[in-house]
Steps between C-alpha positions, in 0.01 A plus 500: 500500500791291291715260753813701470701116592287313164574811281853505562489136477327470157680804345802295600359175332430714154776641516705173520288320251569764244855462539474124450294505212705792352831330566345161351369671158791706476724239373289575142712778420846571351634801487625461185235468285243661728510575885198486762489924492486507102255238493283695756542804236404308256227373645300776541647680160358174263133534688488849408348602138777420250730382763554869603391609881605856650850499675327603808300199530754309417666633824166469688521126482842437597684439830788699434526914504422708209855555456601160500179425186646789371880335493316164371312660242776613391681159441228373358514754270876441390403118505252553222205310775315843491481845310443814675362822355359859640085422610338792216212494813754574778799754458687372767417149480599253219385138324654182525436247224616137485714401194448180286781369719374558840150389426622210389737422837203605665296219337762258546566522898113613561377156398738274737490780764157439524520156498725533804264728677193245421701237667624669776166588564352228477528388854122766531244356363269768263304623755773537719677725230224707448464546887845568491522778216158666679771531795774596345277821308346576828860528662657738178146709484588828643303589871231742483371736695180332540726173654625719797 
C-alpha cells in the first residue's frame, strides 16, 4: 500500500515544480501577438493534417472549460490566428484551421519557447527526463479496473 505522508508529499513537490517551471517559461508570451492559451491551440491545430484538428480535441488538450476554448476560439477567429468551419464528419462538431498568420506566430514563439523549456530543463540529465515523462504518463493514464 502507497505511504499516504510521501504521496501527499510528492504530489505537493509536482505540483510546485510545475508552477515554477510554468511561471519561468511563461514570460515567452505576449498577449499581443500571441498568448500562452492561443499558442496551446495552436499547437495542437499545426500538428494536425493541414494544420486543421477537430474543435473537440482542441478542447481535450486544454486546461480551461469547453466554454472558455469555445470563447478563445472565437478570438482567434476574429484575430485571423485560426479559421473555423462546420466538421462535414460531425454535425455538431466543427474544424479549426490555422491561417498563414497564426502558423507563422506559431513558428516564431515555438522555436525560443522551446529553447526556454530545453534550458529550464536542463538541470535533468536525459535519463532523468525520460524517467521523468514515464512518470508523468503513468500519473495522467486513467486507473483501471484491473489496478483496484
Amino acid at each position: 500500500m502507497t505511504d499516504r505522508r510521501l504521496a501527499i508529499d510528492a504530489w505537493e513537490s509536482l505540483f510546485r515544480a510545475q508552477h515554477e517551471v510554468f511561471g519561468d517559461i511563461n514570460d515567452d508570451f505576449d498577449p499581443k501577438t500571441l498568448s500562452q492559451a492561443e499558442y496551446d491551440v495552436l499547437l495542437t491545430v499545426t500538428r494536425g493534417e493541414g494544420m486543421t484538428a477537430r474543435l473537440r480535441d482542441v478542447t481535450a488538450n486544454m486546461l480551461i472549460s469547453q466554454p472558455s476554448v469555445s470563447r478563445l476560439v472565437d478570438r482567434m477567429v476574429a484575430r485571423g490566428l485560426i479559421s473555423k468551419c462546420p466538421d462535414p464528419e460531425d454535425g455538431r462538431g466543427a474544424l479549426v484551421r490555422a491561417t498563414n498568420e497564426g502558423a507563422s506566430a506559431f513558428r516564431r514563439i515555438a522555436s525560443s519557447h522551446g529553447r526556454a523549456i530545453a534550458e529550464r530543463m536542463s538541470v535533468l540529465d536525459d535519463a532523468e527526463l525520460a524517467q521523468l515523462r514515464e512518470l508523468t504518463a503513468k500519473l495522467r493514464r486513467p486507473k483501471s479496473a484491473d489496478d483496484c
